[in-house]
Every structure is written in C-alpha cells, then in structure tokens.
PDB file of N, H, CA, C and O in Angstrom:
ATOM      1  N   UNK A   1       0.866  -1.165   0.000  1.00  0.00           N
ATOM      2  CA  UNK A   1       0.000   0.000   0.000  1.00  0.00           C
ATOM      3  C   UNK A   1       0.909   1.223   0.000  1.00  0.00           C
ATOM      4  O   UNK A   1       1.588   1.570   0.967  1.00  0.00           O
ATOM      5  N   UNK A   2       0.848   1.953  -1.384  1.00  0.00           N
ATOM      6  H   UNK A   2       0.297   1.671  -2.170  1.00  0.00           H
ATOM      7  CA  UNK A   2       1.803   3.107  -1.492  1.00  0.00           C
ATOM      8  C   UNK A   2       2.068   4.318  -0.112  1.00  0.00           C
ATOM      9  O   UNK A   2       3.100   4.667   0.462  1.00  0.00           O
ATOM     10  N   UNK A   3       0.612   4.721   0.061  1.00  0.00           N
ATOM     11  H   UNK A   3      -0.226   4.437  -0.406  1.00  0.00           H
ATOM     12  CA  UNK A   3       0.367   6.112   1.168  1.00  0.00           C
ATOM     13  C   UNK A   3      -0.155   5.221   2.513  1.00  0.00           C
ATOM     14  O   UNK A   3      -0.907   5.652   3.387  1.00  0.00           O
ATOM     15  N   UNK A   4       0.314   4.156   2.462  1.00  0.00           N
ATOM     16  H   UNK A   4       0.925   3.806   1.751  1.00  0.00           H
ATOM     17  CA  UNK A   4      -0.013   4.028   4.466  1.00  0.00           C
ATOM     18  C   UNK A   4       0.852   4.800   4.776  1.00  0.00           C
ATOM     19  O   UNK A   4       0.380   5.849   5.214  1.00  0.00           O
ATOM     20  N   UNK A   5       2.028   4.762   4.749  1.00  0.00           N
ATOM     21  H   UNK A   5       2.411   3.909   4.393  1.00  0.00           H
ATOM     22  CA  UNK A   5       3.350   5.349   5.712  1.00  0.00           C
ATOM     23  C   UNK A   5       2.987   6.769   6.026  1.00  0.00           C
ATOM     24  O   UNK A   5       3.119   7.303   7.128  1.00  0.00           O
ATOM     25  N   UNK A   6       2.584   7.239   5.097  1.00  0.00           N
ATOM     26  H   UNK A   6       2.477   6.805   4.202  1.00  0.00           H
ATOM     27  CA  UNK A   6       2.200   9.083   5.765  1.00  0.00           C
ATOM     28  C   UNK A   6       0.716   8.925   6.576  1.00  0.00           C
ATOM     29  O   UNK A   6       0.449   9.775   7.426  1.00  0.00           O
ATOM     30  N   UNK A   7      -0.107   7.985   6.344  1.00  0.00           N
ATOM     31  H   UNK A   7       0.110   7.294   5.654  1.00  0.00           H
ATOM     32  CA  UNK A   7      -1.165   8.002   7.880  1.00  0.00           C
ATOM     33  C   UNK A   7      -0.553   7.592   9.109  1.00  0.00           C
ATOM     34  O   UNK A   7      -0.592   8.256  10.144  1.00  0.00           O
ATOM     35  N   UNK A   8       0.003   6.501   8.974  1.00  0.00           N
ATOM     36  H   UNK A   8       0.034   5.961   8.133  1.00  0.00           H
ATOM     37  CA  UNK A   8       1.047   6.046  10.306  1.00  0.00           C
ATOM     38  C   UNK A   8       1.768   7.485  10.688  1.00  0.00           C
ATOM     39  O   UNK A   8       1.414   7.965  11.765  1.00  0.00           O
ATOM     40  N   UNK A   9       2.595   8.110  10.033  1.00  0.00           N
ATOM     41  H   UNK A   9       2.882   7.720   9.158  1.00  0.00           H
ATOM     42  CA  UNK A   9       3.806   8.807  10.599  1.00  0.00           C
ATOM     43  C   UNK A   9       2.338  10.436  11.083  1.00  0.00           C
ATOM     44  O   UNK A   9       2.534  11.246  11.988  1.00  0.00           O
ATOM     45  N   UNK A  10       1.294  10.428  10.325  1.00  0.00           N
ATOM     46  H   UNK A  10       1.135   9.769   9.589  1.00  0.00           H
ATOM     47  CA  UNK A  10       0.191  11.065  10.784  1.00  0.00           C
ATOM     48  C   UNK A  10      -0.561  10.817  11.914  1.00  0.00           C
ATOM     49  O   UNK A  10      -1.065  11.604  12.716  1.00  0.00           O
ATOM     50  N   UNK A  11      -0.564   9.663  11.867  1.00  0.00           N
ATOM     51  H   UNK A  11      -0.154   9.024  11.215  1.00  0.00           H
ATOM     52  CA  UNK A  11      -1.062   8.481  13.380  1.00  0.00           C
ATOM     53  C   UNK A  11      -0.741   9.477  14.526  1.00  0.00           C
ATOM     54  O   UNK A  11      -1.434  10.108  15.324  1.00  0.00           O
ATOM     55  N   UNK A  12       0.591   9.365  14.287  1.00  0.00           N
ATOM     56  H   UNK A  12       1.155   8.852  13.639  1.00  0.00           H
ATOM     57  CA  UNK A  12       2.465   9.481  15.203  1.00  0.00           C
ATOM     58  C   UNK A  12       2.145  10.503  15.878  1.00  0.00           C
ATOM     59  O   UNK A  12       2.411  10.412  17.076  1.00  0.00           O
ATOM     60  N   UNK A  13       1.480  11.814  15.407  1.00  0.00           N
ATOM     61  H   UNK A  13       1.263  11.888  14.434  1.00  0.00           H
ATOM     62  CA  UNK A  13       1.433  12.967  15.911  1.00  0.00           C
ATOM     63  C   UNK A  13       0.074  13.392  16.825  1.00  0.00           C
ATOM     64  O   UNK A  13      -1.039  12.866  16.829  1.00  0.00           O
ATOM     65  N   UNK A  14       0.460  14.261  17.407  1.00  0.00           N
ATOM     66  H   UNK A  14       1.364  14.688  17.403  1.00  0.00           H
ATOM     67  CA  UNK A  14      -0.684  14.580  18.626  1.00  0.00           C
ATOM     68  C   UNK A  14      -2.214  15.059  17.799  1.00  0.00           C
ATOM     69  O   UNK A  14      -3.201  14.744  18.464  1.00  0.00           O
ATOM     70  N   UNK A  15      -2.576  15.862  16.282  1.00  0.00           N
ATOM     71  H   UNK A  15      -1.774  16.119  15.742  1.00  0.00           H
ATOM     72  CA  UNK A  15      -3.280  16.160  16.013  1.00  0.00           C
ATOM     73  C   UNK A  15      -3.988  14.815  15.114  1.00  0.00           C
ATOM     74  O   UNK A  15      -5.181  14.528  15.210  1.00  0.00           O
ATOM     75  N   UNK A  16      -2.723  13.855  13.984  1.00  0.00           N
ATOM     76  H   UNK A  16      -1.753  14.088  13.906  1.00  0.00           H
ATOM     77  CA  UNK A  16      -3.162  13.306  13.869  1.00  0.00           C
ATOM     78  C   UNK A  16      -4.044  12.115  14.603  1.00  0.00           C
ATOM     79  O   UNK A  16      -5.165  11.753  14.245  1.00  0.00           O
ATOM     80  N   UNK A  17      -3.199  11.533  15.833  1.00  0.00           N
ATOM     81  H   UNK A  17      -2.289  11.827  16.124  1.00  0.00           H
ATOM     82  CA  UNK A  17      -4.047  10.920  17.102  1.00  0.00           C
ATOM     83  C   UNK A  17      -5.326  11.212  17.112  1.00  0.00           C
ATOM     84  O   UNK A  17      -6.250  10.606  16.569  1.00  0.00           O
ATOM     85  N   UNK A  18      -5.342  11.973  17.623  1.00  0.00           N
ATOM     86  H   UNK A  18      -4.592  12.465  18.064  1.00  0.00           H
ATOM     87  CA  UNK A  18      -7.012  12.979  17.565  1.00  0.00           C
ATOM     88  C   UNK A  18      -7.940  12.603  16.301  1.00  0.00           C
ATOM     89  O   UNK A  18      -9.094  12.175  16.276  1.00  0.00           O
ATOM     90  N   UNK A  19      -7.038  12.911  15.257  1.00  0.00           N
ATOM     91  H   UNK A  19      -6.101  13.259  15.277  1.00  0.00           H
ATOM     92  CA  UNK A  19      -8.132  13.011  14.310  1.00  0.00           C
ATOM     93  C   UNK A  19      -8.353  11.390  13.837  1.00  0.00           C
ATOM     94  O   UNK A  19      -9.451  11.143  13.338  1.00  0.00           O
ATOM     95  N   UNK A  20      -7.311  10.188  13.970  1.00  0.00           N
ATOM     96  H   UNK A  20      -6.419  10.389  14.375  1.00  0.00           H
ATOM     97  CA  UNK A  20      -7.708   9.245  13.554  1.00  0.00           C
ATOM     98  C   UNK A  20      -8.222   7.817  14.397  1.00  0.00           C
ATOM     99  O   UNK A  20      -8.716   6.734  14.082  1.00  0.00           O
ATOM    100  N   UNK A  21      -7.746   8.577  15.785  1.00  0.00           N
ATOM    101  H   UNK A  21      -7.345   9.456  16.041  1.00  0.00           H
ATOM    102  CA  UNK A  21      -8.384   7.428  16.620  1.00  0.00           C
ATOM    103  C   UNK A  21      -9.726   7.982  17.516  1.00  0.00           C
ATOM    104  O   UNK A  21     -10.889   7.632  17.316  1.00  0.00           O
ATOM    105  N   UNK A  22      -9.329   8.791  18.397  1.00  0.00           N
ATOM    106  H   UNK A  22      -8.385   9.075  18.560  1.00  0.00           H
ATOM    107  CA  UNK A  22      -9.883   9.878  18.884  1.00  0.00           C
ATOM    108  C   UNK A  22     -11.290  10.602  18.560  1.00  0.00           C
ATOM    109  O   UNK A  22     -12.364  10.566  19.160  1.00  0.00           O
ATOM    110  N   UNK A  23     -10.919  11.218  17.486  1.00  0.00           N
ATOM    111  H   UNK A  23     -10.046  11.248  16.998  1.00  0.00           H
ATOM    112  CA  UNK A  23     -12.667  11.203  16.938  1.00  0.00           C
ATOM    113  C   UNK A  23     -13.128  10.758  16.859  1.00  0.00           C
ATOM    114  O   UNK A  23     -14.052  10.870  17.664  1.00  0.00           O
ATOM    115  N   UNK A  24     -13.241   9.638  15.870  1.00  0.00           N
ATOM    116  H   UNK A  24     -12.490   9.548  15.216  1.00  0.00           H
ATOM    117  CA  UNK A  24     -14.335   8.616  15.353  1.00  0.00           C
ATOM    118  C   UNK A  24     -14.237   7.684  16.440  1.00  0.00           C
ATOM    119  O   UNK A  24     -14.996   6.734  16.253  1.00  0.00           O
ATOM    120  N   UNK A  25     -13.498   7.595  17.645  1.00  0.00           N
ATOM    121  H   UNK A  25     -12.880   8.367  17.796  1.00  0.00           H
ATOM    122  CA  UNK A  25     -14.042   6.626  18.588  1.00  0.00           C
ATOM    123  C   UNK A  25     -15.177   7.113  19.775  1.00  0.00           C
ATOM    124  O   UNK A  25     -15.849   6.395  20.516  1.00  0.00           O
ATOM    125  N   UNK A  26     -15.121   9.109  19.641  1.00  0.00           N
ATOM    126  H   UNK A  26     -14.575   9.692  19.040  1.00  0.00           H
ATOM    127  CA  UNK A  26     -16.093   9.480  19.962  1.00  0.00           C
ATOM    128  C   UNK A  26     -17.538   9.357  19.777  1.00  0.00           C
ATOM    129  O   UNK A  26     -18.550   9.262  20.471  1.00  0.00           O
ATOM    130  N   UNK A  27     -17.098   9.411  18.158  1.00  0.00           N
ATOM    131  H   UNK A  27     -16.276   9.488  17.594  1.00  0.00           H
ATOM    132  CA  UNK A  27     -18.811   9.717  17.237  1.00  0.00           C
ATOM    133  C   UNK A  27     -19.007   7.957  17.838  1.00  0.00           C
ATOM    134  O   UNK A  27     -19.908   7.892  18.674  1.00  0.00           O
ATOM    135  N   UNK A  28     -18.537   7.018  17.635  1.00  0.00           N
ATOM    136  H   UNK A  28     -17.806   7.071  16.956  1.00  0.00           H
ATOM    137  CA  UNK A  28     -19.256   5.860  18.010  1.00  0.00           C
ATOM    138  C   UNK A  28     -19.530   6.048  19.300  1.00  0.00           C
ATOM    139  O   UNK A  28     -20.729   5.956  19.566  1.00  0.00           O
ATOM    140  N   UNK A  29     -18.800   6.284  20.207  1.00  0.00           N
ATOM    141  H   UNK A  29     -17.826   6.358  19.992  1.00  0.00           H
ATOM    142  CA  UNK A  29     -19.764   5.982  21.450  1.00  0.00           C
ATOM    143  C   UNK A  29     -20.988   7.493  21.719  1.00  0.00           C
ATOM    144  O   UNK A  29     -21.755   7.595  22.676  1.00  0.00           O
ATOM    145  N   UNK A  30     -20.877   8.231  20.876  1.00  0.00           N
ATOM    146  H   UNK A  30     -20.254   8.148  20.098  1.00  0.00           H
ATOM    147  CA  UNK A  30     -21.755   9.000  21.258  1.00  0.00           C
ATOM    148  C   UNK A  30     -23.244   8.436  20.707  1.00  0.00           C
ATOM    149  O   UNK A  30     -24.344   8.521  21.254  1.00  0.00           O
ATOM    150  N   UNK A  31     -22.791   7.706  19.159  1.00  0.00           N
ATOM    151  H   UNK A  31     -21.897   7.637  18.715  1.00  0.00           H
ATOM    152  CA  UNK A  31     -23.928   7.088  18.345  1.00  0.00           C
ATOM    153  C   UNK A  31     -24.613   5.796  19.717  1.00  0.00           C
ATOM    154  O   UNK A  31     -25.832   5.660  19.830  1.00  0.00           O
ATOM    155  N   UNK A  32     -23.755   5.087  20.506  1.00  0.00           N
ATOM    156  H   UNK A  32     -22.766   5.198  20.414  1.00  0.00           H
ATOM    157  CA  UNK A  32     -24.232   4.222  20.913  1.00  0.00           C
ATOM    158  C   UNK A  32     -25.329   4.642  21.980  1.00  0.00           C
ATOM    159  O   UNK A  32     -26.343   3.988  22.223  1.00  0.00           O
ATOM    160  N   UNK A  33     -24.894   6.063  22.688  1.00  0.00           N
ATOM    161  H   UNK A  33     -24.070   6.594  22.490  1.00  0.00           H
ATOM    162  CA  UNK A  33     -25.184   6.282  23.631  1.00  0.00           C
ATOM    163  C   UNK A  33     -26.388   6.800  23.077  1.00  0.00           C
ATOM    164  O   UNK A  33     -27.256   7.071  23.906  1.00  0.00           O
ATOM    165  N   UNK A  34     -26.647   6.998  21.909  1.00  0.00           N
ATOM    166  H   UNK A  34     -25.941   6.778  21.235  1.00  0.00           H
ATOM    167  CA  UNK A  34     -28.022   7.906  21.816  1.00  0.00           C
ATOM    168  C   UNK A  34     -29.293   6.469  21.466  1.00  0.00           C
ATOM    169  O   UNK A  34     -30.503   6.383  21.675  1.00  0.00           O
ATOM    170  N   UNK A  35     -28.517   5.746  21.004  1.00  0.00           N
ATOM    171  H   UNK A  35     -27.534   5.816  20.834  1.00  0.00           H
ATOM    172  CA  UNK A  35     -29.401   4.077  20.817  1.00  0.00           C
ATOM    173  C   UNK A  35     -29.937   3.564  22.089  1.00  0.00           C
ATOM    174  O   UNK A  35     -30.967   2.901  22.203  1.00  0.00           O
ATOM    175  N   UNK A  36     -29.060   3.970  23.135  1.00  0.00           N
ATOM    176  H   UNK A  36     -28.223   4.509  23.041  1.00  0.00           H
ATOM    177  CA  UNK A  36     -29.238   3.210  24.508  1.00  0.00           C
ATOM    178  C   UNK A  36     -30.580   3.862  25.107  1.00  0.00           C
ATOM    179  O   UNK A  36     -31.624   3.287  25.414  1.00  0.00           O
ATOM    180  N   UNK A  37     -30.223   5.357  25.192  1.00  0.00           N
ATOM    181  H   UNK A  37     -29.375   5.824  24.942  1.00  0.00           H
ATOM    182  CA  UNK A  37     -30.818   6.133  25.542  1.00  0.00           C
ATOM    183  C   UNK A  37     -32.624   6.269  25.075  1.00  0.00           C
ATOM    184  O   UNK A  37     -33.525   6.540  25.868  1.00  0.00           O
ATOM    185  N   UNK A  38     -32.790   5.993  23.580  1.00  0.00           N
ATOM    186  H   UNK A  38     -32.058   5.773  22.935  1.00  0.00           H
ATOM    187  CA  UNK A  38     -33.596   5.755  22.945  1.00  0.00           C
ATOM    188  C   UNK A  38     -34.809   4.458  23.539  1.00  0.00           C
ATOM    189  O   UNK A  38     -36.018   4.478  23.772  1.00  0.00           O
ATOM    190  N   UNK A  39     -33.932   3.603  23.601  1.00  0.00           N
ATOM    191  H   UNK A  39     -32.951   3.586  23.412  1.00  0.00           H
ATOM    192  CA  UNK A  39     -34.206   2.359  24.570  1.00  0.00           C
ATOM    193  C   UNK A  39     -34.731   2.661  25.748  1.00  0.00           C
ATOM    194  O   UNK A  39     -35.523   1.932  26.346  1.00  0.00           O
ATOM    195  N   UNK A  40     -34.340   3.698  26.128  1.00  0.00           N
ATOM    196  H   UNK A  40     -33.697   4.290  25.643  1.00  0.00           H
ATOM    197  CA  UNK A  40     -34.126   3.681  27.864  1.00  0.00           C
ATOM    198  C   UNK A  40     -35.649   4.262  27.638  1.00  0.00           C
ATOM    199  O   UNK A  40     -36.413   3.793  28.481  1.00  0.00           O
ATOM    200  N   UNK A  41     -36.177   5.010  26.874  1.00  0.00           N
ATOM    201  H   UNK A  41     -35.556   5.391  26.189  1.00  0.00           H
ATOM    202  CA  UNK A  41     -37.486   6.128  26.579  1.00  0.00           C
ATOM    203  C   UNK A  41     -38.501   5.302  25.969  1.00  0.00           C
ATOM    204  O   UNK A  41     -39.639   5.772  25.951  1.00  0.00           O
ATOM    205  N   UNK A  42     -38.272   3.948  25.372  1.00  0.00           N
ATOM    206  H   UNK A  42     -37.348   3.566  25.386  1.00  0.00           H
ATOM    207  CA  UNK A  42     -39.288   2.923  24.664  1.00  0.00           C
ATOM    208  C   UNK A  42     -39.430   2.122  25.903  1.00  0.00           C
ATOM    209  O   UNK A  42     -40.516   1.547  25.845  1.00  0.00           O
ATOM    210  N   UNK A  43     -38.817   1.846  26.968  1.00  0.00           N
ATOM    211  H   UNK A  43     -37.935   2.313  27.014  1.00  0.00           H
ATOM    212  CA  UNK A  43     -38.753   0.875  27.970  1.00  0.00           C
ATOM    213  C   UNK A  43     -39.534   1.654  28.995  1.00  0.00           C
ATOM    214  O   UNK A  43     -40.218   1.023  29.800  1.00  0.00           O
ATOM    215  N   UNK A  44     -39.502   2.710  29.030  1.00  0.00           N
ATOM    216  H   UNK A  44     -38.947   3.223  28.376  1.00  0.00           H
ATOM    217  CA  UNK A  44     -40.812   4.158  30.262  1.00  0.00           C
ATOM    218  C   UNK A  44     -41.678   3.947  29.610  1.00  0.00           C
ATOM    219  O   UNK A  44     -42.559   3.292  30.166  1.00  0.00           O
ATOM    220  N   UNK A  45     -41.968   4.385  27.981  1.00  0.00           N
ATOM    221  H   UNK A  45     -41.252   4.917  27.528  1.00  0.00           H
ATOM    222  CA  UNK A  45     -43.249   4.265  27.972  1.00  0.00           C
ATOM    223  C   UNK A  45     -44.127   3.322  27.689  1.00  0.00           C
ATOM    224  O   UNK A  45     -45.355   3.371  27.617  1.00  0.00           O
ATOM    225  N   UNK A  46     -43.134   2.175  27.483  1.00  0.00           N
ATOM    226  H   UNK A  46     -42.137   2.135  27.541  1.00  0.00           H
ATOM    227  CA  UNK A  46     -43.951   0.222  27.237  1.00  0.00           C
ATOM    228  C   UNK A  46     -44.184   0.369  28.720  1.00  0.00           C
ATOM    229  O   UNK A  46     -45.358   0.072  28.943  1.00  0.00           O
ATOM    230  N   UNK A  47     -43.504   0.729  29.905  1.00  0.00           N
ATOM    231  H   UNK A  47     -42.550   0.971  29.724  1.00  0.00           H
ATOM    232  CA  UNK A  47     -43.611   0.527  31.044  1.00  0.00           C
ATOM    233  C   UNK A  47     -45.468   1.428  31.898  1.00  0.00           C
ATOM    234  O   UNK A  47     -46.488   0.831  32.246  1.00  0.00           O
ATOM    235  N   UNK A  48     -45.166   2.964  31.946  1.00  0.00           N
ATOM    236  H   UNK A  48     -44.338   3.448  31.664  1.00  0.00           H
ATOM    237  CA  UNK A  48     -46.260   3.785  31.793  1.00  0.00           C
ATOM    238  C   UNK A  48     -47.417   3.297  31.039  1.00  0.00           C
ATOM    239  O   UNK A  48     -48.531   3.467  31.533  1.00  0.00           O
ATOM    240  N   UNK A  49     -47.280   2.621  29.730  1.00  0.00           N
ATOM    241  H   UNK A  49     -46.374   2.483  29.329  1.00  0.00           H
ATOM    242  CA  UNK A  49     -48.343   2.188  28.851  1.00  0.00           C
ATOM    243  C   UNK A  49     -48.746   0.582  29.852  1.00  0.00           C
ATOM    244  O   UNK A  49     -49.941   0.717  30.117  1.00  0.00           O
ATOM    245  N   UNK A  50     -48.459  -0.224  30.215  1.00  0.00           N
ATOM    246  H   UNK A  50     -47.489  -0.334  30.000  1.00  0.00           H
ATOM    247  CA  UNK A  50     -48.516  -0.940  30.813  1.00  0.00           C
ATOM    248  C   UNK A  50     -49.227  -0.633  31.829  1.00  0.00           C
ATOM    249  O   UNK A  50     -50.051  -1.452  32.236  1.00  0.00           O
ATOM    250  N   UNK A  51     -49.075   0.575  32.446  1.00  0.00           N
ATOM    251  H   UNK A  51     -48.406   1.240  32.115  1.00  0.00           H
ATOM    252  CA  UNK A  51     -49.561   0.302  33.985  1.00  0.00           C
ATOM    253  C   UNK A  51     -51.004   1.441  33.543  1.00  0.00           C
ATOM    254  O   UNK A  51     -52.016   0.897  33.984  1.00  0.00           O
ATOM    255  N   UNK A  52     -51.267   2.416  33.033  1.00  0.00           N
ATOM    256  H   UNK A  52     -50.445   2.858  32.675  1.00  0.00           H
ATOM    257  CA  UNK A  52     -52.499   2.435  32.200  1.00  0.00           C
ATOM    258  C   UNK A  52     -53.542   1.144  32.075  1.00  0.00           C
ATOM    259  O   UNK A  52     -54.636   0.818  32.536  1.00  0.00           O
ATOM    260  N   UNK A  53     -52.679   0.685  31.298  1.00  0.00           N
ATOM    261  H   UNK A  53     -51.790   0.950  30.924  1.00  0.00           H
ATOM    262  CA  UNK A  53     -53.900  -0.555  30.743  1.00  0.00           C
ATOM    263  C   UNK A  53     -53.952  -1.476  31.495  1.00  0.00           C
ATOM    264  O   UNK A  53     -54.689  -2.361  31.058  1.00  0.00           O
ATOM    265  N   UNK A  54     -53.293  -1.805  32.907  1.00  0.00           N
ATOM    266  H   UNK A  54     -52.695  -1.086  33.262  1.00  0.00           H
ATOM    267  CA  UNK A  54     -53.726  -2.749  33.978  1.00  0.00           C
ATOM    268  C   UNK A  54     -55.023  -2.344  34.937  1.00  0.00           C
ATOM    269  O   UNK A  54     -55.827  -3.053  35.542  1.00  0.00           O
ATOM    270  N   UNK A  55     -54.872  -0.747  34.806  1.00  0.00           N
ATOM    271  H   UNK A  55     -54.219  -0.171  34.315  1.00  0.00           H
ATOM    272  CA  UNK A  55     -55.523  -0.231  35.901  1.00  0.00           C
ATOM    273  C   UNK A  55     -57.151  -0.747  35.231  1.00  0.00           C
ATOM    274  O   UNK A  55     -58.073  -1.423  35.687  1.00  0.00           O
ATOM    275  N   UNK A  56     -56.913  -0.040  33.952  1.00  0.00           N
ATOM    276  H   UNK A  56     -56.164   0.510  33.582  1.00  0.00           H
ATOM    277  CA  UNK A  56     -58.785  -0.259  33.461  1.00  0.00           C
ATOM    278  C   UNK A  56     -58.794  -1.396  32.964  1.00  0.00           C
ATOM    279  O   UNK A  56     -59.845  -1.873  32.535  1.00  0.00           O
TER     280      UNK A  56
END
C-alpha cells in the first residue's frame, strides 16, 4: 500500500491521534449512547403504557 506510511507517521502525531483514533471513537460511542438512551425512553413508555392498561 503506497500512502499508508504518511497516515502512520500522521497516526504518530498529537493532532493526527485525535483526528484518527480519537474522533471517530467518539462519534461511536456517542452514536451508541443515543441508541441506549432511545431504549431507555421505549422501555418508560412500554412501562407507563402498561400500567395504564392494567388499571382499566
């Protein structure tokens, strides 16, 4: 692979760091966290909806 060596030696450096591990290991856990979260708001209101329809 001709141009790995300049992402590696890009890797190497404090901005590249950032930009190639660093970020995008953010955006994933931020993506995960908004899935979880999502979950967490379908699981209140299956829950709330539940206790509605026990009462009547």
């Amino acid at each position: 692979v001709p141009y790995l060596g300049y992402a590696i030696e890009t890797a190497r450096t404090t901005y590249g760091f950032l930009a190639l591990i660093i970020i995008p290991a953010l955006i994933i856990v931020w993506d995960q966290a908004q899935k979880i979260w999502e979950e967490i708001k379908k699981a209140r209101k299956n829950k709330a909806l539940g206790m509605v329809n026990n009462k009547s």
